[in-house]
Backbone bond lengths (Angstrom), bond angles and torsions (degrees), N, CA, C in turn:
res aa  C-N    CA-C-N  psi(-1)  N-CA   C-N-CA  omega(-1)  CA-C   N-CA-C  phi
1 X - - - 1.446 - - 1.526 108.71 -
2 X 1.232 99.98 136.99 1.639 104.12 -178.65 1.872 114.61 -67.78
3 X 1.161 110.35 177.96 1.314 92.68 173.43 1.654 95.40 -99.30
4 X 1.073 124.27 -28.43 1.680 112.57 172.87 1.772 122.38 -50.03
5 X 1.390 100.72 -19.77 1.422 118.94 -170.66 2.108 107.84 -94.70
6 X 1.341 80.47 -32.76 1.673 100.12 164.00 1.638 120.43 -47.77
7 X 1.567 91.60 -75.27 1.795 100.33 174.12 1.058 98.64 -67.92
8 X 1.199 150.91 -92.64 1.308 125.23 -175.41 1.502 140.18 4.36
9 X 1.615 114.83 -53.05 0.829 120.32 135.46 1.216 156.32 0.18
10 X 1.586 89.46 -90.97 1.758 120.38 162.37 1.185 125.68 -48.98
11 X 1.422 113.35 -57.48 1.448 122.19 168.60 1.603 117.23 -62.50
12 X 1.108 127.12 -15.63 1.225 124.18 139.04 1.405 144.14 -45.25
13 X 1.233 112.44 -69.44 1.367 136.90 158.91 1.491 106.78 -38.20
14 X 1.698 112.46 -56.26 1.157 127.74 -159.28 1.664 97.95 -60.50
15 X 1.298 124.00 -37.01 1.493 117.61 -171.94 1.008 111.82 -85.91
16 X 1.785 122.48 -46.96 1.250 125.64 173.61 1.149 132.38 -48.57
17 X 1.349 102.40 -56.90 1.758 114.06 -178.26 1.453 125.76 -99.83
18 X 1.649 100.32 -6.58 1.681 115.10 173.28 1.696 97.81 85.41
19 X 1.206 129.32 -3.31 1.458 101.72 175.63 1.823 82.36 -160.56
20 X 1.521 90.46 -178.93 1.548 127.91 -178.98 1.417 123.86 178.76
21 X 1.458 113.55 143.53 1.058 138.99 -169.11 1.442 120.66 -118.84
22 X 1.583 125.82 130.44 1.323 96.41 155.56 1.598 96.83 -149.03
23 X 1.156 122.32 136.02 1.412 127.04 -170.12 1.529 110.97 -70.57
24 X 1.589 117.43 170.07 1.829 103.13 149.58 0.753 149.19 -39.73
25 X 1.679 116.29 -46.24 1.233 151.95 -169.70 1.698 115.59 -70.44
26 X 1.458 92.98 -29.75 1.519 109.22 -173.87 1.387 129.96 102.70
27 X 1.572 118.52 12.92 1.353 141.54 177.37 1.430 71.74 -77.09
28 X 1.713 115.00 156.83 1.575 177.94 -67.00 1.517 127.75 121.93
29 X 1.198 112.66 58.27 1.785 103.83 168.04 1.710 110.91 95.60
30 X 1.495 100.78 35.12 1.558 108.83 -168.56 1.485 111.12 -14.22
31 X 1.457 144.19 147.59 1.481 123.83 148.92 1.456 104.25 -87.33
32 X 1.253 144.59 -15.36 1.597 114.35 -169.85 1.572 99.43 -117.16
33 X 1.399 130.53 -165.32 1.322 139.18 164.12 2.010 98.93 55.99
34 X 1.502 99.10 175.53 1.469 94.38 -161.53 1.543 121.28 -116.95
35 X 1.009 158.27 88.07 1.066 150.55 164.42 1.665 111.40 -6.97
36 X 1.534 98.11 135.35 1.715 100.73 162.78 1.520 99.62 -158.92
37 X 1.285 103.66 145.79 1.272 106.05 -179.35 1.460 113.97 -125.67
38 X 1.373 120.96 -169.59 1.659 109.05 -162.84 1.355 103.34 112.15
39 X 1.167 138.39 5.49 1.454 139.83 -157.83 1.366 90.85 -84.01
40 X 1.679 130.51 -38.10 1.084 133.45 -168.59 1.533 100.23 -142.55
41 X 1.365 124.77 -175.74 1.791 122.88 177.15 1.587 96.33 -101.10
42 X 1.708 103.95 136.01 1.253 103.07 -178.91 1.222 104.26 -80.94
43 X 1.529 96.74 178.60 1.108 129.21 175.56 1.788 134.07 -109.55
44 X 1.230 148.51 114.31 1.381 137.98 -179.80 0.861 153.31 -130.13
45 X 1.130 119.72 122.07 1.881 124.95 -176.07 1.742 135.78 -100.88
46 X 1.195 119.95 122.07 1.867 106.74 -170.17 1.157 126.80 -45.22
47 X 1.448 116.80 121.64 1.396 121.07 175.13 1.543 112.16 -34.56
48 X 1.474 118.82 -59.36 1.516 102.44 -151.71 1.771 93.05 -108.23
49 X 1.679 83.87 152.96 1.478 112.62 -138.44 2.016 97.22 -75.82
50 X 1.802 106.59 -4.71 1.033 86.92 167.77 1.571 116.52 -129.37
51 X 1.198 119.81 63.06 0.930 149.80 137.29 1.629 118.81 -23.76
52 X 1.115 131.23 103.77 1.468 112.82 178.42 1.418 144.14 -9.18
53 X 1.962 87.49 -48.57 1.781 102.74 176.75 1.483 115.70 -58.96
54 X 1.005 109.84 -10.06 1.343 115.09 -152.42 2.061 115.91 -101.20
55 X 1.455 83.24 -14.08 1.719 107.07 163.99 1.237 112.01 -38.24
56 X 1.434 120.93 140.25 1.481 119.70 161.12 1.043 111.75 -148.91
57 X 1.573 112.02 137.20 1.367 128.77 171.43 1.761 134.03 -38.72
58 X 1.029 62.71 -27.36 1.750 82.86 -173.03 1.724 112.80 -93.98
59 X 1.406 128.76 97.36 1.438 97.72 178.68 0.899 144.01 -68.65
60 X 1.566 116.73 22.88 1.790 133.27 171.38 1.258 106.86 -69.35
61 X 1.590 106.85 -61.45 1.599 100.44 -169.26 1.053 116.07 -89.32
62 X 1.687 130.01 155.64 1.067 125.15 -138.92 1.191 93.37 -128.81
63 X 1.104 108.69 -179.02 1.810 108.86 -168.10 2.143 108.33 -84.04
64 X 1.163 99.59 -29.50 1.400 111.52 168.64 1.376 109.78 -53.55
65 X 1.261 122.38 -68.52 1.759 131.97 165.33 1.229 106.53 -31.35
66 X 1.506 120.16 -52.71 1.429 102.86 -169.43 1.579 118.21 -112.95
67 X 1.645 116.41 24.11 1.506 118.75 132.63 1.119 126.24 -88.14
68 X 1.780 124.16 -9.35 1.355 112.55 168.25 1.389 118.06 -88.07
69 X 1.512 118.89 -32.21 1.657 112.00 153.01 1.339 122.20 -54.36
70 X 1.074 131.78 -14.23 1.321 121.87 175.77 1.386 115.30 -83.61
71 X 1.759 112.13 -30.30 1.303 129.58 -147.37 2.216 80.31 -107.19
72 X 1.259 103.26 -16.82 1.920 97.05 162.31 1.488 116.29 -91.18
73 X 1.563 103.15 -28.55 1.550 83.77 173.29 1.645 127.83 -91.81
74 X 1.334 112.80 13.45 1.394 127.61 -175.65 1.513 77.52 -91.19
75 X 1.368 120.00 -76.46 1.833 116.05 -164.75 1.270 97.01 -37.46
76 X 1.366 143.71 -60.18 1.518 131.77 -148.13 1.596 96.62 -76.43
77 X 1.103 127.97 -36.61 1.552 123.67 169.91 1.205 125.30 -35.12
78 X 1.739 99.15 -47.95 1.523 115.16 -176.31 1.893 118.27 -92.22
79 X 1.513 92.99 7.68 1.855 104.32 -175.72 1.706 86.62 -87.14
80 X 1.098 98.85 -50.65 1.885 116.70 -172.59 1.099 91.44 -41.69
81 X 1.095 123.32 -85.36 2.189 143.80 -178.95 1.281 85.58 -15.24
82 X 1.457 114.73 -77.46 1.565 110.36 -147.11 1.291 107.24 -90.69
83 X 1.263 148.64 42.42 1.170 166.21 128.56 1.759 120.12 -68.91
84 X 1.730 93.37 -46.15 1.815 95.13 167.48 1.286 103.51 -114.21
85 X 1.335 142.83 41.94 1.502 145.38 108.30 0.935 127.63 -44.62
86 X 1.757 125.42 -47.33 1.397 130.43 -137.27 1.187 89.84 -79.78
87 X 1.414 122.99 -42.11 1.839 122.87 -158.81 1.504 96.01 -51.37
88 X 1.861 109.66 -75.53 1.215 126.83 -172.89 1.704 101.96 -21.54
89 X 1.243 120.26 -59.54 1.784 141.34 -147.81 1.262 97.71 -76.54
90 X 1.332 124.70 -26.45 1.430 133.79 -156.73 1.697 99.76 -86.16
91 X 0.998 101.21 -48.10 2.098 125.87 173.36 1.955 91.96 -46.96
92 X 1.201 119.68 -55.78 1.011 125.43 -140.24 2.009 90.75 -98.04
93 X 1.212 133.62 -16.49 0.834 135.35 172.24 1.705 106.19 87.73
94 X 1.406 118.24 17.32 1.629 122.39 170.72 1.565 116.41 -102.14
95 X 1.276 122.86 26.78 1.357 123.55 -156.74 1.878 95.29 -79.76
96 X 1.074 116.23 -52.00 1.286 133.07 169.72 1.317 133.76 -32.17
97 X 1.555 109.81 -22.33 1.125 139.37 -162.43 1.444 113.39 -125.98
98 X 1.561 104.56 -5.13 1.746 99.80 -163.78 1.885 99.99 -102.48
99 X 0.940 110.76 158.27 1.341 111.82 -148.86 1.656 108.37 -165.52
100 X 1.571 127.24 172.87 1.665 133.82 -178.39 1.652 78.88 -117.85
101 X 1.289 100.01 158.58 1.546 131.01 161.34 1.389 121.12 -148.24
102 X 0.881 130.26 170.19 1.607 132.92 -148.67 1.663 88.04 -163.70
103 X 1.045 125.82 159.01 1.640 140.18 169.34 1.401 104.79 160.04
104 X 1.636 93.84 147.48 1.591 116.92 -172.13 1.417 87.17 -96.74
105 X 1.219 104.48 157.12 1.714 135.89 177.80 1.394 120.23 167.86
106 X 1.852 101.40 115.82 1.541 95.57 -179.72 1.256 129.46 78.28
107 X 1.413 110.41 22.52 1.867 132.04 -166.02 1.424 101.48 60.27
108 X 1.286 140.50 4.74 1.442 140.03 170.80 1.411 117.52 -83.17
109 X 1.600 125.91 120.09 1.210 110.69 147.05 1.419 125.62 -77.97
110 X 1.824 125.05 133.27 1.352 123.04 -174.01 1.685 91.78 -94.99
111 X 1.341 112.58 143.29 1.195 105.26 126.07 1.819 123.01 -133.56
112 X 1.166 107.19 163.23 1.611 118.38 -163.36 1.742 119.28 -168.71
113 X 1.409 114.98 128.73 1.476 101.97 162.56 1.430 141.57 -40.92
114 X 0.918 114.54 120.72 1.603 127.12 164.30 0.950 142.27 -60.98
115 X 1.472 145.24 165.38 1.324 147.23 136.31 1.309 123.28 -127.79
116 X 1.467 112.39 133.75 1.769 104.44 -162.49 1.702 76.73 -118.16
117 X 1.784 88.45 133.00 1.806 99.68 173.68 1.780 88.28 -146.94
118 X 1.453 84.11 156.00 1.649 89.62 -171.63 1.354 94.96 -114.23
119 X 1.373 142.95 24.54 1.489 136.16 172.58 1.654 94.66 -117.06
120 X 1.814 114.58 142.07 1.410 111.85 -161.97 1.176 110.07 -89.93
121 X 1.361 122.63 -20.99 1.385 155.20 -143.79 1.988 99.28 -87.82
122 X 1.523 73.32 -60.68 1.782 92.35 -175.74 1.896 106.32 -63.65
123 X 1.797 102.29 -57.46 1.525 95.40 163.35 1.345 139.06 -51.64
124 X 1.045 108.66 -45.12 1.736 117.03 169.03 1.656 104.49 -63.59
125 X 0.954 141.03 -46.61 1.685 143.80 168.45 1.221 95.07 -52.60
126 X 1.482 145.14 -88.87 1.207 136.23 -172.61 1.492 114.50 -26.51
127 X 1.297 97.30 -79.04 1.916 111.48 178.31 1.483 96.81 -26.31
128 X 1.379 131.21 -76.61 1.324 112.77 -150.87 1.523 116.97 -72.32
129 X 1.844 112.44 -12.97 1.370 98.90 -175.47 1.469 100.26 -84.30
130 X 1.405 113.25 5.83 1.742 116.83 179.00 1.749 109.57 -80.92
131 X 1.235 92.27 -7.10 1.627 97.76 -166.52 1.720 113.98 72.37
132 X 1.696 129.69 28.85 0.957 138.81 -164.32 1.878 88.07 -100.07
133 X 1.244 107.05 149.07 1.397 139.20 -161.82 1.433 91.42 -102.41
134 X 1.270 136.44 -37.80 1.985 138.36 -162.44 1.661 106.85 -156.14
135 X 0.732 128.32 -174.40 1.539 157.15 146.54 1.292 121.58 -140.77
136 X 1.979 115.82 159.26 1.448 95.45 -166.02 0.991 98.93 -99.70
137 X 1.507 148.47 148.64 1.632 131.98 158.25 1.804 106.20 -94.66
138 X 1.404 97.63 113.05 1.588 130.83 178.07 1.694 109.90 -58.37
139 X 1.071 112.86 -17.18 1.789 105.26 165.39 1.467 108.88 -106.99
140 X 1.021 146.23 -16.21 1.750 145.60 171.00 1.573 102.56 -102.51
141 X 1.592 131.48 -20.60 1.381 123.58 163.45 1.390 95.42 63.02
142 X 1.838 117.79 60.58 1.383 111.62 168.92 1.555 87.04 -165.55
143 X 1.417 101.46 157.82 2.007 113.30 -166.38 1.917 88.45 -91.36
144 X 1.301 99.99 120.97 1.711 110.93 155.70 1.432 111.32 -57.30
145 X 1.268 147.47 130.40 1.354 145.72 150.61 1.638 110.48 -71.71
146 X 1.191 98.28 121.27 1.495 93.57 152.98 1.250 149.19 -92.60
């Protein structure tokens, strides 16, 4: 899969289902073990596509066009990120696990690095020393509060 075919993707998911995942490895929306993010400080852009930012001068392009370029150049920001993560993660034995996420909250789309761990104990410990508010759990497809 291309990575153009990737965000694409994402930004799909991302509206429909409010979030997305995609690991290093190339997993998509894990079902088991939990997402947490905090790996890095997110980043955010307004969900709906007409949003001020999203104005264009031009009356060709449409405001859709230019929340999904915005919502591609946030992903390529975060391809960059997790490209000089992996080394660090790799030392640490989480490379496997490190990953982009995307989630709506608060009319915001986030996006931010990940970590997919399948122990709850260990995720929920991470998350909070991340200063993370939830984690997602990937087999019930709903954010834990902490």
């Amino acid at each position: 899969m291309t990575l153009e075919h990737t965000i694409r993707g994402a930004y799909i998911d991302t509206l429909l289902d409010g979030g997305f995942t995609r690991l290093l490895d190339g997993t998509t929306n894990p079902t088991e073990g939990y997402i947490v993010g905090g790996v890095t400080e997110p980043t955010t852009m307004p969900e709906d596509e007409y949003h001020p930012d999203f104005r264009s001068r031009y009356e060709r392009t449409s405001r859709a066009i230019n929340h999904y370029a915005k919502f591609k150049e946030l992903w390529e920001k975060y391809d960059v990120l997790l490209d000089e993560h992996k080394d660090t993660y790799r030392m640490h034995k989480f490379v496997a696990g490190l990953g982009i996420g995307t989630w709506i909250h608060d009319g915001q789309i986030y996006f931010d690095l990940v970590q997919h761990l399948y122990n709850l104990e260990i995720a929920t410990r991470e998350a909070k020393q991340r200063g993370e508010i939830a984690i997602y759990d990937c087999k019930n497809q709903k954010d834990l509060l902490l």
